[in-house]
Rosetta silent file (secondary structure, phi, psi, omega in degrees, C-alpha in Angstrom):
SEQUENCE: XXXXXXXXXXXXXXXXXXXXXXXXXXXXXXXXXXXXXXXXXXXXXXXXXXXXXXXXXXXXXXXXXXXXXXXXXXXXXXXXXXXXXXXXXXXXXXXXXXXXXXXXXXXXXXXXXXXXXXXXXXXXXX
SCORE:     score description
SCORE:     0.000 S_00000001
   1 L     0.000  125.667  173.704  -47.388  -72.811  204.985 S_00000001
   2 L  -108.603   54.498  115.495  -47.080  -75.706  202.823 S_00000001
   3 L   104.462  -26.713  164.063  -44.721  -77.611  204.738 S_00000001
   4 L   -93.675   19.372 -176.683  -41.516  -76.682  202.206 S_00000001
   5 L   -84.888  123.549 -175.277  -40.281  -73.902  203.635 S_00000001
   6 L   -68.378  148.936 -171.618  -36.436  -74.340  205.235 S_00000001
   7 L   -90.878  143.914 -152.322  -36.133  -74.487  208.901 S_00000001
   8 L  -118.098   -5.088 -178.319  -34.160  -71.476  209.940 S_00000001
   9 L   -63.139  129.741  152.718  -33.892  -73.118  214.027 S_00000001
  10 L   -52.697  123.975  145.486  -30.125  -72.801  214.932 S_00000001
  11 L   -91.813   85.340  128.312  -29.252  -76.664  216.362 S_00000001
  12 L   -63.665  147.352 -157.617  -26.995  -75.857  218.522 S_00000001
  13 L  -147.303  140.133 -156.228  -24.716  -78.085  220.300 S_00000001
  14 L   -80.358  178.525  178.454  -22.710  -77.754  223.584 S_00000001
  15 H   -72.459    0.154 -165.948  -19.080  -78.261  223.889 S_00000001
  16 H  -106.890   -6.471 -169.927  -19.021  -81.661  224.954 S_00000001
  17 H  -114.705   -6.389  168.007  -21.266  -82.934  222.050 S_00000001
  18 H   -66.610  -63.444  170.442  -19.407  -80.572  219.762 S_00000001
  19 H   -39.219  -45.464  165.316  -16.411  -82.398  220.830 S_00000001
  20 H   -33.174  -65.862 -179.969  -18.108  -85.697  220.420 S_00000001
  21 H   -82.599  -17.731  167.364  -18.828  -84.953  217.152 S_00000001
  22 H   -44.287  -58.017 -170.876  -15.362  -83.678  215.700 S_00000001
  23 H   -59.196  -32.225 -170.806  -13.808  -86.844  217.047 S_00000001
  24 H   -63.405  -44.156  157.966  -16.449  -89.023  215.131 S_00000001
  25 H   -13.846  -91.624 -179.449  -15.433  -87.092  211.969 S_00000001
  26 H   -10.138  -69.657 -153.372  -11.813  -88.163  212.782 S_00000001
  27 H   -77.536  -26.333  144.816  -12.743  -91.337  213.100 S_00000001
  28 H   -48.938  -45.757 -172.027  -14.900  -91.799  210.298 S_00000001
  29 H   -66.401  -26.880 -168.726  -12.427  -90.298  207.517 S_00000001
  30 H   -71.467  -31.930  174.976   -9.589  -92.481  209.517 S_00000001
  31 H   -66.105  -37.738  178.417  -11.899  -95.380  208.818 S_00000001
  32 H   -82.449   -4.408 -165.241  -12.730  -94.361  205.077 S_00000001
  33 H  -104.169  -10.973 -178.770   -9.178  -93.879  204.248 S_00000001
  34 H  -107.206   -5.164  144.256   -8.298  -97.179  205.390 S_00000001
  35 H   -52.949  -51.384 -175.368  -10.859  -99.227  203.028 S_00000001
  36 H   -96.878  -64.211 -163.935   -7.888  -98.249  200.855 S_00000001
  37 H   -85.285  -13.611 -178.134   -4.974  -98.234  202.821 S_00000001
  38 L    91.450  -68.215 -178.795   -5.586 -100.713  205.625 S_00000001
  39 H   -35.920  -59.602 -147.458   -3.597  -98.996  208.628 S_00000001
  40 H   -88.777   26.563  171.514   -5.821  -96.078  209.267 S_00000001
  41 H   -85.898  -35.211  175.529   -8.610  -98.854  209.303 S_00000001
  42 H   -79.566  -47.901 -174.467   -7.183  -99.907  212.664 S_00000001
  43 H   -65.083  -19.172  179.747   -6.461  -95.963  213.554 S_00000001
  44 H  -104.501  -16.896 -178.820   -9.944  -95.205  213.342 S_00000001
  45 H   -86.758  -67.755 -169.464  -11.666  -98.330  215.114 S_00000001
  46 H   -52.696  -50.100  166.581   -8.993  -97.613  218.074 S_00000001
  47 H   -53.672  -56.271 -175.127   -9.938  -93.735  218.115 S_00000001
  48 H   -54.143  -46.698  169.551  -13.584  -94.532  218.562 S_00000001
  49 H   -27.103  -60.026 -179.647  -12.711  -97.188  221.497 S_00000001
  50 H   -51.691  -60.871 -160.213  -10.717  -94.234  222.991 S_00000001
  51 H   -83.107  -10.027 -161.484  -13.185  -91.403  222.487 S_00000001
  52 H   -76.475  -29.834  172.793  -16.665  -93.123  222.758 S_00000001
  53 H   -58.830  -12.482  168.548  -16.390  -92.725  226.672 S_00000001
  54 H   -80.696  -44.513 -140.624  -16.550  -88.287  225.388 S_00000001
  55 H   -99.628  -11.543 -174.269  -19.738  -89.291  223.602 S_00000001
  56 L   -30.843  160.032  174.942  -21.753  -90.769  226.426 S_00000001
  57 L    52.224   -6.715 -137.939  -25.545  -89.145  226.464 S_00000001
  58 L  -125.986  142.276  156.175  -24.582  -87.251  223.533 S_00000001
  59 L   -41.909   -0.948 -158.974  -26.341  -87.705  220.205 S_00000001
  60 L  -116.084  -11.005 -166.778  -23.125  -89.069  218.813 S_00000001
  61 L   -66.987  -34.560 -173.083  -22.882  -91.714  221.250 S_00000001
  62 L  -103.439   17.316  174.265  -24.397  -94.765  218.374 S_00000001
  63 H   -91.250  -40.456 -172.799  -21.803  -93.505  215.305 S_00000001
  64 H   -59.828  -18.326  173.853  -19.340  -94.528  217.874 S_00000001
  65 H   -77.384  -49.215  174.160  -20.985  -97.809  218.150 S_00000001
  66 H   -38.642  -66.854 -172.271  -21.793  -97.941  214.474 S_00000001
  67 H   -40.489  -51.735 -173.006  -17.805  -97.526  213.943 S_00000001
  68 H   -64.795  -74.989  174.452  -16.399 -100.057  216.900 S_00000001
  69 H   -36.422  -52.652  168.911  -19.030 -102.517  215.162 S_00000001
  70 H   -84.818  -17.010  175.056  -18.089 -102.303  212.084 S_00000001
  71 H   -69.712  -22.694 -159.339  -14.647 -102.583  211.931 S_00000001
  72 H   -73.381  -49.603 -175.579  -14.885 -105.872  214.631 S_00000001
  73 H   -58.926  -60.140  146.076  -17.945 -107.328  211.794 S_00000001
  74 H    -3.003  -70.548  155.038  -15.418 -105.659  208.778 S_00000001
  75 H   -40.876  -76.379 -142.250  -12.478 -108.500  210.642 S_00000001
  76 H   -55.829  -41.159  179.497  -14.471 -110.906  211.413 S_00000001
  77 H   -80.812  -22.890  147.283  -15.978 -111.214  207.361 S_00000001
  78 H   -46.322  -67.758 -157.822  -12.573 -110.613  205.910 S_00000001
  79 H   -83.398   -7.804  142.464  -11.055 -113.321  207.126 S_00000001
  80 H   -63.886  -34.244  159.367  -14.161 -115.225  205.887 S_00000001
  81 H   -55.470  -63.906 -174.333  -13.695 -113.812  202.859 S_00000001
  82 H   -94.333   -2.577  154.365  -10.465 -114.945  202.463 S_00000001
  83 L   -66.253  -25.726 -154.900  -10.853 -118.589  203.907 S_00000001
  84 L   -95.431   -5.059 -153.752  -13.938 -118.739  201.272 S_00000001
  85 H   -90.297  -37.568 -174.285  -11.433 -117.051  198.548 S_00000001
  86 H   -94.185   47.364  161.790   -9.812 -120.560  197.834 S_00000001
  87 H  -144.195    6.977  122.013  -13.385 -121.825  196.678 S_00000001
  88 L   132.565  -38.983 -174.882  -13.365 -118.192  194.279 S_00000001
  89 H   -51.800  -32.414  171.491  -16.981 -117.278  196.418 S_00000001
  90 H   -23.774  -23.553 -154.766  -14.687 -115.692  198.572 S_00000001
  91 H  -108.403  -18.077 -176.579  -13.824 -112.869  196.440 S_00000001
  92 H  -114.034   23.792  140.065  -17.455 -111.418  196.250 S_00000001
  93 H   -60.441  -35.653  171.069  -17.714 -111.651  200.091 S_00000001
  94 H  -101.350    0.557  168.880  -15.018 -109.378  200.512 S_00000001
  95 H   -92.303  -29.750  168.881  -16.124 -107.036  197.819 S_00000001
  96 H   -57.210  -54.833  171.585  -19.758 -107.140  199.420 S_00000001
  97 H   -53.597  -14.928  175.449  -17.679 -106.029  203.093 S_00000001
  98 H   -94.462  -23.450  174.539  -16.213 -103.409  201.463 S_00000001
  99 H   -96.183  -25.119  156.525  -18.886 -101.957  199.700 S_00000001
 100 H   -92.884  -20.858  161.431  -20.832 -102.069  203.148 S_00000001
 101 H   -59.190  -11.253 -178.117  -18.117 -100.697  205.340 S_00000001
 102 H   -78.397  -43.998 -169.380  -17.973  -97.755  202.595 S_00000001
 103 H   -57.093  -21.926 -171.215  -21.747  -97.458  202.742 S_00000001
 104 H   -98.115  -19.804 -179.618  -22.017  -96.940  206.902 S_00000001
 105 H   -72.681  -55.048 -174.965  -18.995  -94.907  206.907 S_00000001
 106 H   -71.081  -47.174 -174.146  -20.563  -92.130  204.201 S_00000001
 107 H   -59.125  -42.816  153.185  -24.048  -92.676  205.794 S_00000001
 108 H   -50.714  -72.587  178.994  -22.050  -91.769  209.097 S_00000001
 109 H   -40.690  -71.356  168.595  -20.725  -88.846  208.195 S_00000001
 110 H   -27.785  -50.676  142.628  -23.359  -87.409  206.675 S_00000001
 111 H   -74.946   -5.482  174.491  -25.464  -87.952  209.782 S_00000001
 112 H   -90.726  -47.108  167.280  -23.062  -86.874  212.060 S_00000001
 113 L   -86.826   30.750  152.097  -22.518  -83.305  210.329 S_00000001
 114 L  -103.837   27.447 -165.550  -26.189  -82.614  209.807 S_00000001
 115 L     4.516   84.551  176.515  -25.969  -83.598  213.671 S_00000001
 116 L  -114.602  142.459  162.580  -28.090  -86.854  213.694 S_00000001
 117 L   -84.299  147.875  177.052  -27.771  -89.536  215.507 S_00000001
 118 L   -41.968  127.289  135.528  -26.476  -92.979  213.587 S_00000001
 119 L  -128.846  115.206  169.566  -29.726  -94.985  213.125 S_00000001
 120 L   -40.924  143.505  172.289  -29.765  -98.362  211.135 S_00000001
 121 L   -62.492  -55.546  168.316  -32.420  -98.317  208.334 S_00000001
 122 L  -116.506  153.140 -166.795  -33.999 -101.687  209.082 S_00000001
 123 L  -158.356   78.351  155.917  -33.989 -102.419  212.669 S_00000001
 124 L   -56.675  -19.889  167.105  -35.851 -105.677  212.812 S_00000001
 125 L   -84.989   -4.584 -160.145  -35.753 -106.487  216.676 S_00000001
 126 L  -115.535    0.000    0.000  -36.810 -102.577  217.555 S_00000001
């Protein structure tokens, strides 16, 4: 075997981490749709709040953190963004938050339906 051959193991997943992960879905797309629309930015940070207490133990358990984090850091660097906006740096502070709330949102998903857990890239304190 050299080592490229696809793994054919079923990963199956019970109903409660099945559940887990639907709602993260949700909460991701509700998150990605509201980088454009605003509302469902708030609709999707409030779903995870709700649902992360489903996800406990569950492999699914740090997208919900990943989400709830970023929308509170997502807030917090907006309105930095737009304090900093009447000196003009302002404007690529809130284009940098947007192009990283897009990037953890698709990087979510993606690990949540190949059912993966969320794990940051660089994780200097670990």
């Amino acid at each position: 075997m050299s080592g490229f051959e696809p793994d054919h193991r079923v990963n199956s997943l019970t109903a409660r981490e099945e559940n887990a992960k639907s709602n993260v879905v949700i909460a991701y797309v509700f998150m990605l749709l509201g980088i454009f629309t605003g509302v469902f930015w708030l609709i999707g940070a409030i779903w995870a709040m709700v649902k992360i207490s489903d996800a406990r133990g569950t492999y699914f358990e740090d997208h919900y953190v990943n989400i709830i984090s970023t929308f509170w850091w997502g807030i917090f660097l907006t309105v930095v963004g737009l304090v900093l906006a009447l000196f003009f740096i302002g404007y690529f502070v809130l284009l940098g938050v947007w192009i990283w709330s897009i990037f953890r949102m698709v990087k979510g998903i993606a690990r949540a339906t190949s059912n993966q857990s969320y794990r940051p890239m660089f994780n200097p304190f670990s």
